[in-house]
FIKOL-959283 format. One line per 5 residues: number of its first residue (from 0); their letters; for each residue x, z, y of C-alpha. Coordinates in steps of 0.02 Angstrom, whole numbers. Layout:
N
NUM	A	X/Z/Y | ...
END
This chain:
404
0	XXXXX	0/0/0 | 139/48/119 | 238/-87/86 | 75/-229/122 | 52/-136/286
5	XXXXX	233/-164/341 | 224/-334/284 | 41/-363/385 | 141/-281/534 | 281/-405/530
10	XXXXX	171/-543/506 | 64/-493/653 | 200/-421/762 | 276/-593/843 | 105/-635/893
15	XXXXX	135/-542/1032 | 231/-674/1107 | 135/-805/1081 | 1/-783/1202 | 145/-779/1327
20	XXXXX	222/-935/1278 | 41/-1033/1275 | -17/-937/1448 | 164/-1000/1519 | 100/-1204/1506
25	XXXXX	-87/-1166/1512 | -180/-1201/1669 | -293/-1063/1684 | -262/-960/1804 | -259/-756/1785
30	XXXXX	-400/-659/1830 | -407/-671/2047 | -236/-653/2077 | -256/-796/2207 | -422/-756/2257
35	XXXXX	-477/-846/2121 | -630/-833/2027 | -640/-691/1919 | -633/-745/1707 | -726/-636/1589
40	XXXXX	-733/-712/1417 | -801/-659/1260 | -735/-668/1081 | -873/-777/964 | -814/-775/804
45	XXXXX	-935/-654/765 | -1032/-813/771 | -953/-907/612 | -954/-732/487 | -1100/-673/386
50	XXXXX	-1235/-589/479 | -1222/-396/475 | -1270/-249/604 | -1107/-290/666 | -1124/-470/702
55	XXXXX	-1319/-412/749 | -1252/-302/873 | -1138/-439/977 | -1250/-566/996 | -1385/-449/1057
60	XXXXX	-1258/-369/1174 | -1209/-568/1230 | -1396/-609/1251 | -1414/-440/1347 | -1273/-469/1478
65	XXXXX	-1337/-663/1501 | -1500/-572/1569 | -1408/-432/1683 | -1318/-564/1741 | -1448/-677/1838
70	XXXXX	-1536/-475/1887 | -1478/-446/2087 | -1448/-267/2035 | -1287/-332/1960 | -1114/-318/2040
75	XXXXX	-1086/-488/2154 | -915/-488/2079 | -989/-502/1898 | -1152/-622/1935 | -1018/-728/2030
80	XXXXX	-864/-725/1888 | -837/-877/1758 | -934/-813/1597 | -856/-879/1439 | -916/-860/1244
85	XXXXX	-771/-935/1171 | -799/-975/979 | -729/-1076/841 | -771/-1225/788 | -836/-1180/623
90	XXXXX	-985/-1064/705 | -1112/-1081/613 | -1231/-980/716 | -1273/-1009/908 | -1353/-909/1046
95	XXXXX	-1472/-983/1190 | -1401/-938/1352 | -1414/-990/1536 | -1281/-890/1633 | -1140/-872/1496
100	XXXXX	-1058/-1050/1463 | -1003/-1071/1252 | -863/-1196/1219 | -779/-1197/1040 | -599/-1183/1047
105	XXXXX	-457/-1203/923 | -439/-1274/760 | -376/-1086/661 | -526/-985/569 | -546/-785/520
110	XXXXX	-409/-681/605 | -283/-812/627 | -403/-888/757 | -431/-741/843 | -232/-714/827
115	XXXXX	-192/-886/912 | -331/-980/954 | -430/-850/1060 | -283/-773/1129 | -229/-927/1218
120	XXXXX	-383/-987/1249 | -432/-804/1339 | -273/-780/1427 | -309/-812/1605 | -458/-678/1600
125	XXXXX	-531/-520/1530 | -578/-536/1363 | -721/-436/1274 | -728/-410/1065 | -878/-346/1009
130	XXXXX	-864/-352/826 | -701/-241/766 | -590/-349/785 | -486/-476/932 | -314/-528/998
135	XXXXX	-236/-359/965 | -96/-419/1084 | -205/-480/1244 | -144/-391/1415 | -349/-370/1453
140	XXXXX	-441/-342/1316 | -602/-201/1287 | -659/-213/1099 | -786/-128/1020 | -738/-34/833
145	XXXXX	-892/3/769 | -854/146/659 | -671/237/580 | -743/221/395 | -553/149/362
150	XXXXX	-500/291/412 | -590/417/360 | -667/340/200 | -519/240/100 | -615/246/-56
155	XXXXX	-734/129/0 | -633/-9/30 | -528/-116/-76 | -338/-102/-33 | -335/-282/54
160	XXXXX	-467/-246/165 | -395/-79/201 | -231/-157/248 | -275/-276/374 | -407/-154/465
165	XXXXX	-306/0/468 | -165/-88/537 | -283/-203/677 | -364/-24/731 | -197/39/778
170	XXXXX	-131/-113/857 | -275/-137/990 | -274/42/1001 | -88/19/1086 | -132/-127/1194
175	XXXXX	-316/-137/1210 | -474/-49/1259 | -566/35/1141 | -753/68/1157 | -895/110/1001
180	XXXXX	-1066/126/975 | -1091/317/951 | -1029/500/1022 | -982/525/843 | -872/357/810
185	XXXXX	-793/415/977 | -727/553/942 | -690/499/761 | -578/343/833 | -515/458/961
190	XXXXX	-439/570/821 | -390/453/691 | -315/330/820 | -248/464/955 | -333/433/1095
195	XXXXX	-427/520/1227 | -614/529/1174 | -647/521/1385 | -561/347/1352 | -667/270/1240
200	XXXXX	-850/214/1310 | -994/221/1213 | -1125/50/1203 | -1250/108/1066 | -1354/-10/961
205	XXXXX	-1538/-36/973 | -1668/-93/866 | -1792/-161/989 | -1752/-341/928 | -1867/-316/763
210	XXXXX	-2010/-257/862 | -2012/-440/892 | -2038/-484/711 | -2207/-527/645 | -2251/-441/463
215	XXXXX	-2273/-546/324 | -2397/-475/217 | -2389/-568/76 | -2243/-488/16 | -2337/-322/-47
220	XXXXX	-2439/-433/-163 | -2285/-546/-203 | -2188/-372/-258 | -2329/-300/-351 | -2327/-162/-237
225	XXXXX	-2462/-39/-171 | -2480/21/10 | -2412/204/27 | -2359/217/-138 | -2177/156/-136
230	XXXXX	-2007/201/-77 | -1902/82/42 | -1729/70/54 | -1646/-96/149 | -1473/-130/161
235	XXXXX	-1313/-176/65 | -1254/-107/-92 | -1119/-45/-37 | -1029/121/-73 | -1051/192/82
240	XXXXX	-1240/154/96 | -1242/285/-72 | -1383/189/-148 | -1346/293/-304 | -1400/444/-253
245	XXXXX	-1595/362/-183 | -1586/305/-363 | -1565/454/-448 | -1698/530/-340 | -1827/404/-367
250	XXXXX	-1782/451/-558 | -1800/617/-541 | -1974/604/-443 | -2002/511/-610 | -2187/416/-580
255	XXXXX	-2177/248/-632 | -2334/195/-504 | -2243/248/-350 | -2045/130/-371 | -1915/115/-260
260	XXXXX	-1909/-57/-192 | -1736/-124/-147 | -1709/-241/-24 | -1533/-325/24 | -1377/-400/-75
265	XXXXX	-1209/-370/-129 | -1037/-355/-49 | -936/-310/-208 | -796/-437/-113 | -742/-311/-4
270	XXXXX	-812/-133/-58 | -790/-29/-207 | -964/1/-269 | -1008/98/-426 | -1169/144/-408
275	XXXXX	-1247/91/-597 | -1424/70/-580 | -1541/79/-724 | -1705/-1/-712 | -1822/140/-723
280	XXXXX	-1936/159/-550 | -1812/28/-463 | -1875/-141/-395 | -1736/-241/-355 | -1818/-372/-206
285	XXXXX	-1658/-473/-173 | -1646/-513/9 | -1792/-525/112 | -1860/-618/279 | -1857/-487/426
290	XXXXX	-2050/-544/439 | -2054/-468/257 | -1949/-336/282 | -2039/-279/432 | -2223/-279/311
295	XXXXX	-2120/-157/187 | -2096/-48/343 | -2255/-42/363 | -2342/9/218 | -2197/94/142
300	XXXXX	-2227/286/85 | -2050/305/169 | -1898/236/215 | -1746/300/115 | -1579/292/217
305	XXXXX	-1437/406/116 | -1278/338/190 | -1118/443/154 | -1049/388/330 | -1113/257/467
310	XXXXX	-1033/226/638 | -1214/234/701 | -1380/195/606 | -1495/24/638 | -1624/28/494
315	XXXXX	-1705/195/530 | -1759/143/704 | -1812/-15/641 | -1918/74/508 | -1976/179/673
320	XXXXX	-2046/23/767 | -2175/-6/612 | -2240/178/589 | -2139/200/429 | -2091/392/389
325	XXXXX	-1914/381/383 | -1777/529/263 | -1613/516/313 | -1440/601/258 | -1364/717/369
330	XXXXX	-1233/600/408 | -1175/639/573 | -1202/480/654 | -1378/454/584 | -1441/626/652
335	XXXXX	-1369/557/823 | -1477/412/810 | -1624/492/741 | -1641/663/810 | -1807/745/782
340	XXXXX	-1891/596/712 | -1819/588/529 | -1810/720/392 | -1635/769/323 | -1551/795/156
345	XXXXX	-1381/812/123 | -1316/652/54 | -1247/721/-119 | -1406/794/-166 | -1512/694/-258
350	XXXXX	-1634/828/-285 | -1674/882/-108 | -1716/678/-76 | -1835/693/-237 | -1943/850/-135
355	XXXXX	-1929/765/4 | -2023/624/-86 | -2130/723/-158 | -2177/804/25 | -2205/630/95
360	XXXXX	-2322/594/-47 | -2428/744/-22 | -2416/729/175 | -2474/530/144 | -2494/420/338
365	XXXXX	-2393/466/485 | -2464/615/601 | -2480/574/780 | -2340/682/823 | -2230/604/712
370	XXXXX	-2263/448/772 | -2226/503/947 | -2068/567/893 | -2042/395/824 | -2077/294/976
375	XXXXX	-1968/427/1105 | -1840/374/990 | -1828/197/972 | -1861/183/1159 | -1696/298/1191
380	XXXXX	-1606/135/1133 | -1603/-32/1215 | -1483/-189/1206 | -1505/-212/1400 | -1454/-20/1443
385	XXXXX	-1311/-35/1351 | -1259/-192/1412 | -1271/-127/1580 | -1163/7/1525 | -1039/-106/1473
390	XXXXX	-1021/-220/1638 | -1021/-54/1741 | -874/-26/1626 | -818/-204/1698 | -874/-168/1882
395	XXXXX	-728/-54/1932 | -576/-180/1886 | -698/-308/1956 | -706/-244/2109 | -521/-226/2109
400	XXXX	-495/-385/2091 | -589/-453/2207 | -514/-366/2323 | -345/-426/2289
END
């Protein structure tokens, strides 16, 4: 392990002069030192990878910030600056947008893009990462690390993966920005990464983009599935998400007429998962429209969320928006994001998730004061507020530079 670190060092390492060499012939000019107009571009490659929270979370952030910044109760220096979503050419996803211009650069893909391509291609302006990962080596650079799980939680990660994210984390660490998504991933990365938690803003995630979603239905009838008498759980199998331990619960609760449906896929590529499922009480639904996954929401019993660790905790709010009763671990994050409007176990025990089943049987439709609860908290979150946040994070240089 040590020794593939070194080696992903070295091999990363003289990318720090690169940018220099390419900004030394490029024609862009750096952010107002002339008078100028002021460069802000962001890193798209979230656009070309597999869509996650993570890759959810930037391009609601992008669409967010293309809003704020036709609003007159943004900065003049940032409505007025040259907006850039920079992305490469094998993006298979794109974004509508009116203020922020997108232009595919380079010919690299994954992190050797980001590396060369983006770095040269960002150099004459400040550059924002939203998704974990950017030019670790860029002299302006704010990213966004989502969560220190490679830190803190090795084991769930195969040694590869591990390797190149460790050593990234530290890297921008040095020479960029770092901002998250949570008070708890702050002062997580703060500690793991030795920085100054005061250092490190915090954008949170929303869910208000599903309350957009129509239900579909059909899909109870498709599954086989009653109203109210089923279990949700929607997400990855990974070993994080602790599926294992929802699954011994739902076998413990042991009635065949009330299953734990499954919704999501695999990612047995880059996690260690070991989670064995039997069949017994388990309906396996594969992955799932959001119009269909929103419907589950909706007439689930509950939705089951017994992550081990999460940077901050999506699917419970988006249960939220649909009324659905929603038993969370005690995660740290996840009580961050859900506050008084979720019921807790402790991850590892399978048995206090079974009573709490049980309970949510017996209690059977949402009370009205849950359902407040519910709709305080999903409204605490929003992809404009914490966009704003982010480009008052911006204003300060901003206004610096304009007045140079």
């Amino acid at each position: 392990m040590q020794g593939c670190v070194i080696f992903l060092y070295l091999t990363v390492a003289p990318l720090r002069f690169v940018p220099r060499l390419l900004v030394a012939g490029s024609a862009r000019t750096p952010i107002n030192h002339c008078g100028s107009q002021l460069k802000f571009f962001i890193n798209g490659r979230f656009l070309s990878q597999k869509l996650t929270g993570v890759q959810r979370y930037a391009a609601e952030i992008v669409k967010a910030i293309d809003v704020l910044l036709a609003s007159e109760q943004t900065p003049a220096s940032l409505r007025n600056a040259d907006w850039q979503l920079l992305t490469p050419v094998d993006a298979s996803e794109q974004l509508q947008l009116e203020r922020i211009k997108i232009h595919a650069v380079g010919r690299l893909r994954g992190h050797a893009w980001d590396q060369i391509d983006l770095a040269r291609a960002a150099a004459g302006g400040r550059l924002i990462s939203l998704a974990n990962s950017g030019p670790v080596f860029h002299r302006d650079h704010i990213v966004v690390i989502h969560d220190a799980q490679v830190f803190r939680r090795p084991d769930f990660f195969n040694w590869r993966y591990l390797a190149v994210h460790r050593t990234m984390g530290r890297l921008l660490a040095r020479h960029a920005s770092i901002a998250t998504v949570s008070a708890f991933s702050r002062n997580e990365l703060a500690e793991v990464l030795n920085l100054s938690a005061t250092a490190i803003p915090v954008f949170p995630n929303s869910a208000e983009h599903f309350a957009r979603t129509k239900p579909d239905p059909d899909i109870i009838a498709r599954l086989g599935v009653r109203p109210q008498k089923f279990f949700l759980y929607v997400g990855s199998r990974t070993k994080n998400k602790n599926l294992s331990v929802a699954i011994r619960a739902i076998q413990l609760l042991d009635r065949t007429d009330v299953p734990l449906v499954i919704v999501g896929g695999d990612n047995s590529k880059v996690f260690q998962d070991n989670s064995g499922e039997g069949a017994a009480g388990l309906l396996l639904a594969g992955r799932l429209t959001d119009s269909e996954i929103a419907a589950l929401y909706a007439h689930a019993s509950a939705f089951v969320f017994p992550s081990l660790y999460e940077g901050f905790g999506v699917p419970p709010l988006e249960a939220m928006i649909f009324g659905c009763p929603v038993i969370c671990s005690t995660a740290d994050a996840v009580v961050e994001t859900c506050a008084d409007a979720a019921a807790y176990f402790d991850a590892n025990d399978a048995e206090s998730l079974k009573q709490l089943m049980l309970e949510r049987l017996a209690i059977g439709a949402i009370s009205d004061q849950e359902r407040r609860r519910q709709q305080e908290r999903v409204a605490f979150f929003s992809w404009q507020k914490s966009a704003k946040s982010l480009l008052d994070h911006l204003t300060p240089s901003a206004n610096v530079a304009s007045a140079a």
